[in-house]
C-alpha positions in Angstrom: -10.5 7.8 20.7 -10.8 8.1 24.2 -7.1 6.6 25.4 -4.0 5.8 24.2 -1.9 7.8 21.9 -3.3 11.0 21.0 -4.1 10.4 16.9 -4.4 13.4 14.5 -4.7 12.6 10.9 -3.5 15.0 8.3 -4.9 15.4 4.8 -4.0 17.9 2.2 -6.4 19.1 -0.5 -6.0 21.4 -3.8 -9.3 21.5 -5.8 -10.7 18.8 -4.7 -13.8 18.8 -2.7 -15.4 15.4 -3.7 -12.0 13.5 -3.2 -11.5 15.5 0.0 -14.8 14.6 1.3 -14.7 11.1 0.4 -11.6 11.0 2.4 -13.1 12.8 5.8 -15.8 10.2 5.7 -13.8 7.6 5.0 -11.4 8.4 8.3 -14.6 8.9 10.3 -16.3 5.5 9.6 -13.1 3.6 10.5 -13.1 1.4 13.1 -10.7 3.0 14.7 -10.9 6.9 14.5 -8.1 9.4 15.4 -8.7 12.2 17.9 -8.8 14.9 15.2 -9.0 15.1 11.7 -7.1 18.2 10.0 -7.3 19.5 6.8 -4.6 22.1 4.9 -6.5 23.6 2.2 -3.6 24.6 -0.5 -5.4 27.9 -1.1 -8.4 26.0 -3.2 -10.6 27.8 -5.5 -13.6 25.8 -5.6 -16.2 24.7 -2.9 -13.8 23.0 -1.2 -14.3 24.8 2.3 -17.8 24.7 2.1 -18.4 21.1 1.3 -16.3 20.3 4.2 -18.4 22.8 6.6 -21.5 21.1 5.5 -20.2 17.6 6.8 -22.1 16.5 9.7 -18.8 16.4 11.8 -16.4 18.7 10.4 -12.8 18.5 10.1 -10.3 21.1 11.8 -9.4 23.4 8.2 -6.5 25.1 8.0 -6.3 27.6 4.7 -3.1 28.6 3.3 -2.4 31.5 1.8 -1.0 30.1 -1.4 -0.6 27.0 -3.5 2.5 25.3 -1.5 1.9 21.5 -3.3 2.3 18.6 -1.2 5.3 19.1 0.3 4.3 22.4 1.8 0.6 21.1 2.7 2.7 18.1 4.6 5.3 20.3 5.7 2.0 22.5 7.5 -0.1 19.6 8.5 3.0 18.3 10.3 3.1 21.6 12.5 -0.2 21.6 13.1 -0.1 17.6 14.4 2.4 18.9 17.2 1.0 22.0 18.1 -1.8 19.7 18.8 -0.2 17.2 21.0 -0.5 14.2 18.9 1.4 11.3 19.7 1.0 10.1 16.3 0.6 11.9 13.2 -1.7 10.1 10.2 -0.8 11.5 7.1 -2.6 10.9 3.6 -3.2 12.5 0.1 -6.6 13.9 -0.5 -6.7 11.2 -3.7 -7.1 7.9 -1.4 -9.0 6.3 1.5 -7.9 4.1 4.0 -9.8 0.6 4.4 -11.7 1.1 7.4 -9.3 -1.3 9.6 -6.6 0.9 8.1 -5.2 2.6 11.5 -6.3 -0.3 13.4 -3.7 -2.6 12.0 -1.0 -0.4 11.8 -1.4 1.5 14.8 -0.3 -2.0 17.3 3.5 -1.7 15.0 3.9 1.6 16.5 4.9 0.4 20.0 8.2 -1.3 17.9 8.5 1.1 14.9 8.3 4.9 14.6 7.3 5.0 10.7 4.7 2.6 9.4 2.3 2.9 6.6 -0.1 0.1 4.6 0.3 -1.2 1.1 -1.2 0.9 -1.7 -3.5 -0.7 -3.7 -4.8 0.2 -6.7 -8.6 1.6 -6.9 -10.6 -1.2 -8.9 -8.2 -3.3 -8.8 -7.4 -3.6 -5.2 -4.5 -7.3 -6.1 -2.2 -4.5 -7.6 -0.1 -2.4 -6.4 0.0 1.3 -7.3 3.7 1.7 -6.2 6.3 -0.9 -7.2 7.7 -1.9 -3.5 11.6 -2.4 -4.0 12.4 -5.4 -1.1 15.0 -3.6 1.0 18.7 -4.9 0.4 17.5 -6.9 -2.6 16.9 -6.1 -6.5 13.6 -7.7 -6.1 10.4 -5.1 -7.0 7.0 -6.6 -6.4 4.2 -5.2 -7.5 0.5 -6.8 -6.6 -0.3 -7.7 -3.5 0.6 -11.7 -3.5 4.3 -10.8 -4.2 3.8 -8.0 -1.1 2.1 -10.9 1.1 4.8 -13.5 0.1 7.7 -10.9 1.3 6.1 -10.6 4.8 7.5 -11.5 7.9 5.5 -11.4 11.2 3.2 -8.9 9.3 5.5 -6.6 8.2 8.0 -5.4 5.6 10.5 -4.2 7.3 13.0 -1.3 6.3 10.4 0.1 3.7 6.7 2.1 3.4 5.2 4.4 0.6 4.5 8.0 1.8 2.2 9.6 2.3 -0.8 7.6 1.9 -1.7 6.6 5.1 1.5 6.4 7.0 1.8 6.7 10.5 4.6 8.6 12.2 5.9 9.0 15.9 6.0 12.4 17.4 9.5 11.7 18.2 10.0 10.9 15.1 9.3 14.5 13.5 10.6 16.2 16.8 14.0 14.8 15.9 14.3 14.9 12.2 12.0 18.1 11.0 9.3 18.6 8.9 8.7 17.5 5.0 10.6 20.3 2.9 8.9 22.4 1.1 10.8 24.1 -1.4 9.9 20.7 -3.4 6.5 21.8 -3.6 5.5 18.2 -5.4 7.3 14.9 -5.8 10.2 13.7 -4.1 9.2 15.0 -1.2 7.8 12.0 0.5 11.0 9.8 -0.6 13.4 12.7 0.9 11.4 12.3 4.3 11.6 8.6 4.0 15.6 8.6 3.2 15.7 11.0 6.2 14.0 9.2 8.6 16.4 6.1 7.6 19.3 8.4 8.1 18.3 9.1 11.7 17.9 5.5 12.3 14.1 5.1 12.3 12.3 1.9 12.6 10.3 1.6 9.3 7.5 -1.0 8.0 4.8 -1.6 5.4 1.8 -3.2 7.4 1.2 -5.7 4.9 -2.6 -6.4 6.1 -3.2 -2.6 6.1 -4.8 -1.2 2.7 -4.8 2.3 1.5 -6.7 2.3 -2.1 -5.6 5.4 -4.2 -5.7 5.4 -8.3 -3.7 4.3 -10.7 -0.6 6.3 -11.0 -0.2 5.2 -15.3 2.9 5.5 -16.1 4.8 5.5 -13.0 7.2 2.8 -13.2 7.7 2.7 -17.0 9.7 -0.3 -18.0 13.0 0.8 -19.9 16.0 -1.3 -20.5 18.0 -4.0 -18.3 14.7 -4.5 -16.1 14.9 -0.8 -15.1 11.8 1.6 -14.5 11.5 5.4 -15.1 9.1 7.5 -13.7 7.3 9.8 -16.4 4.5 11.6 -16.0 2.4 13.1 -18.6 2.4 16.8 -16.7 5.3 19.3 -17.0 5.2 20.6 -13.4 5.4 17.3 -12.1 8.0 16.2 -14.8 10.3 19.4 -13.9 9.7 18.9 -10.4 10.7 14.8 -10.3 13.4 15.2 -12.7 15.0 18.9 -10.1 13.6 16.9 -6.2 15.1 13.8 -7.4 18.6 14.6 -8.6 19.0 16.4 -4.9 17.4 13.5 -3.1 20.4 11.0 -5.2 23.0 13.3 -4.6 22.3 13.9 -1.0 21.7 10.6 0.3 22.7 7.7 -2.4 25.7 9.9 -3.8 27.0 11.4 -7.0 27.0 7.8 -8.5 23.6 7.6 -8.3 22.9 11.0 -9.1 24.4 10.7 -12.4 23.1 7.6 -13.2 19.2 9.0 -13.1 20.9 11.8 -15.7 21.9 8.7 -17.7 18.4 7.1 -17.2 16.7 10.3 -18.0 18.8 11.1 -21.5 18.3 7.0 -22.8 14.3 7.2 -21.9 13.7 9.9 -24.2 15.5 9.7 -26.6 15.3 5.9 -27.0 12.7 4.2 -24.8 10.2 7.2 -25.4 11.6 9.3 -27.8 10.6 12.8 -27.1 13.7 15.6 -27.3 11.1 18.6 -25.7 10.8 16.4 -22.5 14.3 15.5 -22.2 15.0 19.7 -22.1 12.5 20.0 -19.6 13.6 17.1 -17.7 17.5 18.2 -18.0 16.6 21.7 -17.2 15.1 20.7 -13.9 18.3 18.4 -13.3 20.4 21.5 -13.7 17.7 22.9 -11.4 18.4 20.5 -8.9 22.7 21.1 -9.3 22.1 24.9 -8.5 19.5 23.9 -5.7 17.2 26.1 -7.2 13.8 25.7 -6.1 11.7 28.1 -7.8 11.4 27.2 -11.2 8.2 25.1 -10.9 6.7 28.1 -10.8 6.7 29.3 -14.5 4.4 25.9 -14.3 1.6 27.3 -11.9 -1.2 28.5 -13.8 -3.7 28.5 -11.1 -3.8 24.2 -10.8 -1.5 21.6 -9.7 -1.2 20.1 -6.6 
């Protein structure tokens, strides 16, 4: 880009160099292309660097010197947006693209809105969404993109986006509030940045035009009882690290209530929606986790993957 708003994008990457790839070349052939593309390498362990290096226009890299998940990828890449003057700060997962009129649509909302971001849509099956989008203020949840379309208004969803695939944030925005945290490591740490940003009074929207494709996330959402959804996931360190990230994120921002309610969730999903007592332990041990505000138990989990 030549004027306007300085754009960096920011993509974290763990192991792997095709997604990674696909996603630099994805950003570059968009019709509208952000000043600088930057990369946080997690530390990776395959050809990651190189296949990047080899691109005919090569994205700024910055290595860690460890594994810090998401959160601390973000948490980096966020750092590295404002020690480069951007304006605007792209963020995205290494495991999606952007639709090539991506930033195009969502960058005119920034003028009104400091936090906007697209729907995600599911890859192959681009009517669905791969997030349930809960309609601010309502009990409504939506979940392809005719129910998203049908809840827009000028364009927009307001009071609502799915981070961090392909949301676009104000410099002001992360000047005022911080960074993403990154003792999370993984999970709950884009939902903690979005409660914050509410906190702090930020104008939020989902661009409803706006796509961002990224697979299917399986069991995310799992329907339990009374029309409620839990959130399991087949992996231990992202189990531990949901069940620990989201307790704090209830307690610090919804309230004990709330908090104790996911406990309740947690302890009826498996034992009687999906009845398994070893990932209850696990799950209740990362609650407890959580209580202490102990953040380094995911580690036991690290075995050289997991992002």
């Amino acid at each position: 880009m030549s004027s306007g708003p300085r754009i960096i994008a920011i993509a974290v990457t763990f192991n792997r160099a095709e997604l990674i790839t696909r996603l630099v070349k994805a950003v570059q052939a968009g019709t509208v292309v952000p000043d600088e593309i930057v990369v946080i390498d997690n530390a990776s362990s395959d050809d990651t660097l190189a296949r990047l290096a080899a691109l005919p226009n090569p994205p700024r890299v910055v290595r860690l010197s460890s594994n810090t998940g998401g959160a601390g990828g973000f948490a980096a890449g966020m750092r590295a947006a404002l020690e480069g003057s951007a304006d605007l700060i792209w963020l995205m997962d290494d495991d999606g693209v952007p639709a090539p009129n991506c930033l195009e649509l969502l960058l005119p909302q920034m003028v009104d809105h400091d936090f906007v971001g697209p729907l995600v849509v599911t890859e192959g099956a681009e009517d669905e969404l791969v997030f349930p989008i809960r309609l601010p203020g309502t009990s409504s949840v939506v979940r392809d993109v005719a129910g998203a379309e049908q809840a827009t208004r000028a364009g927009l969803i307001e009071g609502i986006v799915i981070p961090f695939n392909g949301v676009l944030l104000a410099r002001g925005l992360v000047e005022d509030i911080g960074v993403v945290e990154e003792k999370y490591f993984i999970w709950g740490d884009d939902v903690e940045y979005l409660w914050r940003a509410e906190r702090a009074g930020a104008r939020i929207a989902t661009v409803t035009q706006a796509r961002f494709v990224h697979p299917s996330v399986g069991d995310l959402g799992t329907p339990m009882v009374a029309g409620q959804t839990y959130n399991h996931s087949p992996s231990d360190l992202k189990a531990y690290c949901m069940a620990r990230n989201n307790w704090v994120n209830l307690r610090t921002y919804r309230g004990l209530p709330h908090a104790m309610a996911f406990v309740g969730k947690t302890i009826w999903f498996y034992t009687l929606t999906r009845p398994d007592l070893t990932r209850l332990r696990l799950m209740l041990r990362g609650i407890v986790a959580g209580m202490r505000s102990d953040f380094s138990g995911h580690r036991r989990f690290l075995t050289g993957g997991g992002q």
